[in-house]
Structure formats: structure tokens, C-alpha cells
C-alpha positions as CSV (number, residue, x, y, z in Angstrom):
1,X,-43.3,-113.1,-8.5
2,X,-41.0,-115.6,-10.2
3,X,-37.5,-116.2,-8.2
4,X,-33.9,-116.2,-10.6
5,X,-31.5,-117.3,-8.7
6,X,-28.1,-115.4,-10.8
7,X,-24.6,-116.7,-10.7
8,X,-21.6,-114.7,-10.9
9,X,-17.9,-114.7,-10.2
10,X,-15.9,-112.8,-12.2
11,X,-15.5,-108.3,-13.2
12,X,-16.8,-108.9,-16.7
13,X,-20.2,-110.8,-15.3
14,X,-20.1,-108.0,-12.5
15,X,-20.3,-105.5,-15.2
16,X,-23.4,-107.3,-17.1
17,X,-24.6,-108.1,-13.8
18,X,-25.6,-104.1,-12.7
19,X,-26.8,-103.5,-16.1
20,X,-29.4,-106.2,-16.0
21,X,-30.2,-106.5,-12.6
22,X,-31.9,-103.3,-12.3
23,X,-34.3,-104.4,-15.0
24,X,-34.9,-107.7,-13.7
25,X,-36.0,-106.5,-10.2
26,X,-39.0,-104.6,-11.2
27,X,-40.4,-107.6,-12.3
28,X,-39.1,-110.5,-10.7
29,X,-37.2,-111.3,-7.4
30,X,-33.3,-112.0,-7.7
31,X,-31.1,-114.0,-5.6
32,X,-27.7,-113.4,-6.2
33,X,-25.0,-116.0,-5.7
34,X,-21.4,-114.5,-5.9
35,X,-18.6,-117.6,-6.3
36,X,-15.9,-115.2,-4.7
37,X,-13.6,-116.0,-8.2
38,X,-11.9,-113.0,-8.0
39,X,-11.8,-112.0,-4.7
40,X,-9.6,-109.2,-3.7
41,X,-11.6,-105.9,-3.4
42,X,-10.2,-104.2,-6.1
43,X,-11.1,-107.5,-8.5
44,X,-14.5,-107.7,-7.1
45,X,-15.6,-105.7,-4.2
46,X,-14.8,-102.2,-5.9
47,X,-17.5,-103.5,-8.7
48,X,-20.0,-104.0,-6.9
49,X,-19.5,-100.3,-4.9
50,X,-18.9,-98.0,-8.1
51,X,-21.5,-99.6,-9.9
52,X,-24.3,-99.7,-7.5
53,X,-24.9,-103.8,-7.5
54,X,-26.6,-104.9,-5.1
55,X,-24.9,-106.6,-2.2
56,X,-24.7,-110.7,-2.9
57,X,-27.3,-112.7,-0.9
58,X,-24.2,-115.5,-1.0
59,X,-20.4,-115.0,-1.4
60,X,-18.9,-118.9,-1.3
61,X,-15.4,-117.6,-1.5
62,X,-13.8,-120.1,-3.9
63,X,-10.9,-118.9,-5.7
64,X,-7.5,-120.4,-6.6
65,X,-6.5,-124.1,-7.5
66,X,-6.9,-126.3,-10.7
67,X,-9.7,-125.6,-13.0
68,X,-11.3,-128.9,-11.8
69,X,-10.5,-128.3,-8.1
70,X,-12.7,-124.5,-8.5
71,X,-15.2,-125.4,-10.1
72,X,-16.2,-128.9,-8.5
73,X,-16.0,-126.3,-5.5
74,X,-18.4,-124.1,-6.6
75,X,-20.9,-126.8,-8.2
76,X,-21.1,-128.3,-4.5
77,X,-21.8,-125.0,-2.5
78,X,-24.2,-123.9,-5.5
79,X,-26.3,-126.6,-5.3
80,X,-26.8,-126.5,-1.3
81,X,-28.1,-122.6,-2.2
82,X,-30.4,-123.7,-5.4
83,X,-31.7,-126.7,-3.3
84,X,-32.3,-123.8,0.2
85,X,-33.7,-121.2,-2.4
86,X,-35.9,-123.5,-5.0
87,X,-35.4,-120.6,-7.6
88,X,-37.8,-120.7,-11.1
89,X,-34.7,-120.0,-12.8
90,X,-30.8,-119.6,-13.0
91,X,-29.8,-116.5,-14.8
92,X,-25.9,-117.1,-16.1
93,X,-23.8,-114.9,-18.2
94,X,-20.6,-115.6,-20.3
95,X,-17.6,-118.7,-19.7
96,X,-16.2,-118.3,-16.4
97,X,-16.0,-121.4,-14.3
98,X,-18.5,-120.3,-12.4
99,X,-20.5,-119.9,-15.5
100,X,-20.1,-123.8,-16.0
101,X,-20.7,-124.7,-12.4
102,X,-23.8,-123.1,-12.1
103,X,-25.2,-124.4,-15.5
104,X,-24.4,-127.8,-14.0
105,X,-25.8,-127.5,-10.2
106,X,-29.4,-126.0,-12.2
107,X,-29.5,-128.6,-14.8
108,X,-28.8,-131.4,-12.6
109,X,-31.7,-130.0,-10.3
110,X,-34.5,-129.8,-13.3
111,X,-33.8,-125.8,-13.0
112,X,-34.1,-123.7,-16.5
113,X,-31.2,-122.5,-17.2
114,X,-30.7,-118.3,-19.2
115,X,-27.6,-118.2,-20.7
116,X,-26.6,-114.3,-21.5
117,X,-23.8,-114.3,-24.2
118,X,-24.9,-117.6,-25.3
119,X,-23.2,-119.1,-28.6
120,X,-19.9,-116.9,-28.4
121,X,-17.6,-119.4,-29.7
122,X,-13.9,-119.3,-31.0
123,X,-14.3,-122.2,-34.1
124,X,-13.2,-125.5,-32.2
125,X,-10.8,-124.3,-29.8
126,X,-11.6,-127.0,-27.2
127,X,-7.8,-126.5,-25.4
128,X,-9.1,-123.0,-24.0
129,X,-11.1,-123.9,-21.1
130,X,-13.4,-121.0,-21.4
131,X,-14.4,-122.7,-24.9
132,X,-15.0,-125.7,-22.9
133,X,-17.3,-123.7,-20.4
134,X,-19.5,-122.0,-23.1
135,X,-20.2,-125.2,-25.0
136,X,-21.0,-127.3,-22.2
137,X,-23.5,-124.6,-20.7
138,X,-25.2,-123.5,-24.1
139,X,-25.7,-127.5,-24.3
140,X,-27.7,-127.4,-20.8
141,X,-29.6,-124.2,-21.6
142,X,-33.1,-123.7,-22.2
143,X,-32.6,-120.3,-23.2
144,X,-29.7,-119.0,-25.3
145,X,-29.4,-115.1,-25.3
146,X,-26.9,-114.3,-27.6
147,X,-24.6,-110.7,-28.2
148,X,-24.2,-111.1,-31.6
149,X,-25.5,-112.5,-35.0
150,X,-22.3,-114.5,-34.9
151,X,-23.6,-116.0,-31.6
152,X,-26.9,-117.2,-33.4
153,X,-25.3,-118.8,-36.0
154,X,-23.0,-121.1,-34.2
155,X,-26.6,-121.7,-31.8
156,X,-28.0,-122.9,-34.8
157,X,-25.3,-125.0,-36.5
158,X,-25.6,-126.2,-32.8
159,X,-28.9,-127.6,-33.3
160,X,-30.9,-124.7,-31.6
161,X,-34.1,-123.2,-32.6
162,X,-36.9,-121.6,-30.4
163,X,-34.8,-121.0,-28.0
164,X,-32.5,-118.6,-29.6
165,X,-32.7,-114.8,-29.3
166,X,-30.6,-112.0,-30.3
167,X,-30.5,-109.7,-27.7
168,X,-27.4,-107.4,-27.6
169,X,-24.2,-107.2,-25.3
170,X,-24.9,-105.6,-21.8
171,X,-21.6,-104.6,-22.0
172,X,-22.2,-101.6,-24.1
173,X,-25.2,-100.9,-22.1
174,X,-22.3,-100.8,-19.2
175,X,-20.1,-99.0,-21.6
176,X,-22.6,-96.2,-22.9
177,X,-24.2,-95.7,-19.6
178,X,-21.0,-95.0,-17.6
179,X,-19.2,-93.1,-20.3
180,X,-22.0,-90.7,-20.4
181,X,-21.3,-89.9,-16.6
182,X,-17.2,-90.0,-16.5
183,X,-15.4,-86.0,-15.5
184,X,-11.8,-87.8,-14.7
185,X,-12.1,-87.4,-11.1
186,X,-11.8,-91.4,-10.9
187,X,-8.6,-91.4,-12.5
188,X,-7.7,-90.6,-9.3
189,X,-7.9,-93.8,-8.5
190,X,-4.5,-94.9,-10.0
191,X,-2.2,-96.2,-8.1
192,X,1.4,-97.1,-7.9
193,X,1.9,-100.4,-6.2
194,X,3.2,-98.6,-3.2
195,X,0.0,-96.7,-2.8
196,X,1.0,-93.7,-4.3
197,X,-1.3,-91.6,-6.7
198,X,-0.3,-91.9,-10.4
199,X,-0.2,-88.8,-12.3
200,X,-1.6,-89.6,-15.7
201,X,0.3,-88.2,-19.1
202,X,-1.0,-86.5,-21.6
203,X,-0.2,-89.1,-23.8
204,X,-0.6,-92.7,-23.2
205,X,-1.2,-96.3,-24.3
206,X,-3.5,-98.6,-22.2
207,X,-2.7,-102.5,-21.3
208,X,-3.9,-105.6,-19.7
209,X,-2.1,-108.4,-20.1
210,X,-3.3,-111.3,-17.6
211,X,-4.0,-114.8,-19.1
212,X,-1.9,-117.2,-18.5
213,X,-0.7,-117.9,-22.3
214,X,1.2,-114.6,-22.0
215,X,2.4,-114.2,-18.5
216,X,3.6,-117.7,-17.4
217,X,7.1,-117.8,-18.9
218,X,9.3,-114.6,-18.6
219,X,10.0,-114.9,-22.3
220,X,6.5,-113.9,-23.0
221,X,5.8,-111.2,-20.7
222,X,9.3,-110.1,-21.7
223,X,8.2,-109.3,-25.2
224,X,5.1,-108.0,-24.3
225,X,7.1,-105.5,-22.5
226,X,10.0,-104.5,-25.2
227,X,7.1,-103.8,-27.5
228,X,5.8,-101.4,-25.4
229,X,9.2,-99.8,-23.8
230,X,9.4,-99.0,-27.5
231,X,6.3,-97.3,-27.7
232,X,6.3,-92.8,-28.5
233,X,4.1,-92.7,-25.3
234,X,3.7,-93.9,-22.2
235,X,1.9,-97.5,-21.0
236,X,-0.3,-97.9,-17.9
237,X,-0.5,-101.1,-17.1
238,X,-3.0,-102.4,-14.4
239,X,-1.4,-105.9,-12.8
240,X,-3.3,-108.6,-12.1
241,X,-2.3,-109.6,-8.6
242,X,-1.3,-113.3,-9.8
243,X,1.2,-111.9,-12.0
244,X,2.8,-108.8,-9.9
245,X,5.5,-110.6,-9.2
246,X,6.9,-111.3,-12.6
247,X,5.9,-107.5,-13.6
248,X,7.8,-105.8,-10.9
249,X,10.9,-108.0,-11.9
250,X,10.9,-107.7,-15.4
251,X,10.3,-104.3,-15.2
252,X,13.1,-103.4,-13.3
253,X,15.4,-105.8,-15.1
254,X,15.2,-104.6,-18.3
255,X,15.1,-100.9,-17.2
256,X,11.6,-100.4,-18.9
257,X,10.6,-97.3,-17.6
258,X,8.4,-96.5,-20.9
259,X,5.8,-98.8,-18.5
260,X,4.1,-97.6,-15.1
261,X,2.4,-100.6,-13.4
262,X,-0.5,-99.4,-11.5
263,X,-2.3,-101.7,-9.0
264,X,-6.3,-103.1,-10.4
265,X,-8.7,-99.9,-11.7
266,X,-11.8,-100.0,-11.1
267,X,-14.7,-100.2,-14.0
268,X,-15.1,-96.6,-14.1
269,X,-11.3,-95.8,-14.2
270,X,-10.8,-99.0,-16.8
271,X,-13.5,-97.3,-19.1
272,X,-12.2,-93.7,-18.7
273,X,-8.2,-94.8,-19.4
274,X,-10.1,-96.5,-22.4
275,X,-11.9,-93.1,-23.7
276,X,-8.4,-91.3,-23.5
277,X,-6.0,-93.6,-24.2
278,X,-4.4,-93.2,-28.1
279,X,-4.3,-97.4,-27.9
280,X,-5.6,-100.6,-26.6
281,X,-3.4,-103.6,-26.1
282,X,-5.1,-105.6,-23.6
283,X,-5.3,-110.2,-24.1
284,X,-8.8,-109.1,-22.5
285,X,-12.3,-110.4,-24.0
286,X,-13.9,-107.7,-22.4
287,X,-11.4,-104.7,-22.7
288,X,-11.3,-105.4,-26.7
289,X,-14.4,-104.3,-27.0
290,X,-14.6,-101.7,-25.3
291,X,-11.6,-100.6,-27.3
292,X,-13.8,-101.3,-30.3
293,X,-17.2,-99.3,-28.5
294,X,-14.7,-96.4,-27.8
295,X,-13.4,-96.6,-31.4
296,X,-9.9,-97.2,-30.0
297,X,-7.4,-99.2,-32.1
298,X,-6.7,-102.0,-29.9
299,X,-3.9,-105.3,-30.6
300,X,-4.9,-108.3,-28.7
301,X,-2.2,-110.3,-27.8
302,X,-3.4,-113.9,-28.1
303,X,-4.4,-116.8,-30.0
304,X,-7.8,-116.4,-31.8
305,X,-10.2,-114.1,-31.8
306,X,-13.0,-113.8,-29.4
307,X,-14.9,-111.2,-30.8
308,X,-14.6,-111.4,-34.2
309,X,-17.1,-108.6,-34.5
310,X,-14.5,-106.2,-33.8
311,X,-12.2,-107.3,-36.4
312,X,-12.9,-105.1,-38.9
313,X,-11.2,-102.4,-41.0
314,X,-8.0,-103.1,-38.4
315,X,-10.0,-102.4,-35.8
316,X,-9.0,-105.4,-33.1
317,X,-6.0,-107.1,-34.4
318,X,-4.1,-110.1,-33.2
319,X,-0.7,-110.5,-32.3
320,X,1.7,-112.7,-30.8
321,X,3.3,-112.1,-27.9
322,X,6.6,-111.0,-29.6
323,X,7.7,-107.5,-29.9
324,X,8.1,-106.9,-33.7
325,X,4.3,-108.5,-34.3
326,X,2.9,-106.3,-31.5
327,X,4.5,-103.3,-32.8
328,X,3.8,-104.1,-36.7
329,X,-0.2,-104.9,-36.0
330,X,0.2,-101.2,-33.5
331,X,1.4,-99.6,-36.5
332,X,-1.1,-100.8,-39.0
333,X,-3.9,-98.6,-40.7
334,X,-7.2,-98.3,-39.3
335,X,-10.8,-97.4,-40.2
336,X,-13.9,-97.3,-38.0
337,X,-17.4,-97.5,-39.5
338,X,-20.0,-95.2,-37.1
339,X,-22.9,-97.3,-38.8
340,X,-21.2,-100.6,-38.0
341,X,-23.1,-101.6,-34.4
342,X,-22.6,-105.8,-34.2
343,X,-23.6,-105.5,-30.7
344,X,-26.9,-103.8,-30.5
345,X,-27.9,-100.4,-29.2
346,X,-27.2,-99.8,-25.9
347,X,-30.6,-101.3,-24.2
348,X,-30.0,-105.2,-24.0
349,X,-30.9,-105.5,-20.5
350,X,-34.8,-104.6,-20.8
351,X,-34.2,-107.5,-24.0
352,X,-33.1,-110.1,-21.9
353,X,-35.7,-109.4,-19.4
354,X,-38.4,-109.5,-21.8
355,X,-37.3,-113.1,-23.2
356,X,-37.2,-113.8,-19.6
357,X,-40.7,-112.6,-19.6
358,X,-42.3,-114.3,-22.4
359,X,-40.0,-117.2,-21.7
360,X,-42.4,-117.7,-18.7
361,X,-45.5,-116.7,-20.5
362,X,-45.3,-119.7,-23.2
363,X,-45.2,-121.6,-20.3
């Protein structure tokens, strides 16, 4: 039985992670290597519980400093495991640093490298370091599984070939899988920052709002939250505990009472506040399309687009973080197209286990 070795450090890889891991383990044996990048239990350690991953064989626990500073960390304390375990193969999945580090410590080793979301790319953006980390470990790859048809494309203007395959996104395996088992009773879960329960309104808007573009000047977050003081329903707003502190004070100096601020949701409770929320506004890759899986007009507050596939019909718009562009794009019309499916049907996990599969056969 052929050893993977898979790296992962961060929810959205947790979520692709329990989708594809229960196919891999039937036919091959998995070694998982968790880089502790988010850390706290309710960014990492509630994951693993609600969605029945199994427990990692290594948690490093490297989180916090500079870019550089993590992930030279975590391309040191991978290697030590790929050079104890001697695995066939490193299984990675989309552009955290820990993506990047482990591409690096397998490469560096003469270990193939299966890269799931492979050629996601936002057009030349090299200032956004998660641009950085895709490019660089597509480049190292020796097998590029890609979500979308966009993703092939930029592969092959990449100089790619054979080793290119279109296989789906696991996260609307996630998505369909857990929807179809969601009552409500993990809306429970929501809680005020004090520990209270949060009782959930009728009516509501749903936001995450955590990169640092829009939350490390007050001015930004500021506007973030007049647009959405001035919404006609509520706004639950999960913080991201690097940026409670600027929440809770902006909040409460500008009387914005339109907002409740909720400590981190789980995946279920994320997925759930996304089925029954009227609107998405979220700077998320991974919460944008959800919003788009749900069929959930959603404003994403940043740059450029990362999924372009959901940027249809109004679908996903962008915004700047100022008030009157978040509340225009909120405002615009939207149309969603049932037959429209850019990111496959719900089953890529037994996909990228079976180019895992005939990857090793053509060997």
C-alpha cells in the first residue's frame, strides 16, 4: 500500500481534507501532517471534531510571525517528518503557507508532489502572497488537480500538459454533503464573545471579514461596518480572533448595534448561517463560494476576484471596503443559473483519488 504523506494548516484545507480522506484510505495509507496555522480550537480543533477527520499523526504548532518567519518554520519541521516517514507522495491542497512549505520540503526530497486546486490563479497578482504560494507549488508539482476549467487553462498557458486533470472542488463535496444533514440544532453554537448563546433573527445578513487588507486600519473596518449598520436586517459577524480587538471597539464606538459579533462557528454552523442568511458579504475565498453553491448573493470585499467562476449574472461581486460601494454592489440585481455547475458535481474526492491511482499505475 502506497504511503501519502498530506499537509494541512488551515479550515478551508480542513474542510477538503475530510472530504478526500475518506476516499483515499480505502486504498492507500495516509499520514497526516497538521502545521498548527490556525490553532485555537474553534479555528482548527472544532474541524476536525464536527467533521469526523481523523486525528493528525503530527501537529508542529507554528502559527504567528512574518510570512517568511512561518513558513521557513514549517519547511524545517516538515522535512524532519517526510525524511522519518519516507512517504510515496505529498498530497497538498490550495495556497496557505503551509501549502508552499510542504511543496518545498517534498520537492527538495525527490517526493511527487498532488496539488488539489492546482492553477487557481488571480491574473499576475504577485503582491498577494497566497498568489505567490500557488505559483511556486504548481511549478514543483508533478500532479496539478484543478477545480475549475479556469484552473486548466492558466496550467496550460503555464506550460503543463499530462499532468493536468480536471477534477472538481471538494468543497462542494463538503458543501452538498453537510447541507444534506443540517436541522439548526448547531446554530446553537453561536456565541457572544462573553459566552453567551446568540439567539438568531429571522432575518439576517452573514459576514467574514478577516484579511488583513480590510481590517488593519480602523478606516477600513470602519466602513465595512457603516455599510452594514445600514443594512434592513441584522449582521452576524463571526471574529477572527486577530482582529477582536478592533471589532469590539469599533463597534461600540460608533454605536453599531445593526452588527452582533459572535466568537468563530464551526463548519456546520458557517454552512447553515450560509443556507439561511438573505446575503453573503464575507473577503473569504472559501465562504464566496459557498454563497455561490447556496445561490446566495454574496459582495466580496476585496481586490480581485478569486473565483471568477462565481461571477456571474451578479452573483459574487466585488467591492471596496467603503460603505456606499458595499451597499450599491448589495443592492444590485441578481440571477442564478441551476444549470451553471463550474465546479463539478459533488463527487471530486473519488476523482482525485483515482488520478492518484492511475498516477501510480503509469508508473
Amino acid at each position: 500500500m502506497k504511503k501519502i504523506c498530506t499537509v494541512v494548516g488551515a479550515r478551508p484545507q480542513f474542510i477538503k481534507l475530510a472530504m478526500v480522506s475518506r476516499v483515499l484510505r480505502r486504498e492507500f495509507r495516509e499520514v497526516l501532517i497538521h502545521t498548527g496555522q490556525h490553532y485555537d480550537h474553534n479555528m482548527s480543533g472544532i474541524f476536525f471534531e464536527e467533521m469526523d477527520i481523523p486525528k493528525p499523526d503530527y501537529n508542529l504548532g507554528i502559527s504567528g510571525g512574518t510570512h517568511g518567519q512561518m513558513t521557513g518554520q514549517m519547511l524545517i519541521e516538515i522535512e524532519k517528518v517526510l525524511l522519518k516517514e519516507r512517504p510515496d507522495m505529498l498530497l497538498l491542497f490550495g495556497d496557505t503557507n503551509s501549502t508552499l512549505a510542504g511543496a518545498l520540503a517534498a520537492v527538495k526530497l525527490h517526493i511527487p508532489v498532488c496539488h488539489v486546486e492546482a492553477g487557481n490563479r488571480g491574473g499576475g497578482i504577485l503582491e498577494n502572497p497566497e498568489e505567490i504560494n500557488r505559483i511556486l507549488t504548481d511549478h514543483v508539482s508533478s500532479l496539478h488537480l484543478a477545480c475549475t476549467v479556469s484552473g486548466v487553462d492558466f496550467l496550460k498557458r503555464e506550460g503543463f500538459s499530462s499532468s493536468i486533470h480536471l477534477v472538481g472542488d471538494p468543497m462542494y463535496d463538503a458543501f452538498c454533503y453537510c447541507s444534506a444533514r443540517l436541522d439548526g440544532s448547531e446554530l446553537a453554537e453561536l456565541k457572544g464573545f462573553d459566552g453567551s448563546p446568540i439567539s438568531l433573527p429571522e432575518d439576517f445578513y452573514y459576514m467574514t471579514c478577516h484579511r488583513q487588507e480590510n481590517t488593519d486600519t480602523d478606516e477600513k473596518l470602519d466602513q465595512i461596518f457603516q455599510a452594514m449598520n445600514s443594512l434592513d436586517a441584522q449582521v452576524i459577524y463571526p471574529v477572527h480572533p486577530r482582529n477582536h480587538e478592533r471589532a469590539v471597539r469599533l463597534r461600540e464606538a460608533g454605536g453599531y448595534e445593526n452588527i452582533i459579533l459572535v466568537l468563530p462557528v464551526g463548519y456546520k454552523t458557517s454552512i447553515s448561517l450560509v443556507n439561511r442568511a438573505k446575503k453573503i458579504i464575507t473577503d473569504s475565498g472559501g465562504l464566496q463560494r459557498e454563497a455561490f453553491f447556496a445561490q446566495k448573493p454574496c459582495v466580496t470585499v476585496f481586490d480581485w476576484a478569486v473565483w471568477p467562476e462565481t461571477m456571474v449574472n451578479g452573483c459574487n461581486q466585488l467591492a471596496k471596503p467603503q460603505k456606499e460601494d458595499i451597499l450599491a454592489k448589495l443592492d444590485a440585481p441578481v440571477q442564478f443559473n441551476l444549470s451553471y455547475q463550474p465546479f463539478g458535481d459533488g463527487h471530486s474526492a473519488e476523482k482525485i483519488v483515482e488520478q492518484i491511482r492511475t498516477y501510480w499505475n503509469r508508473r
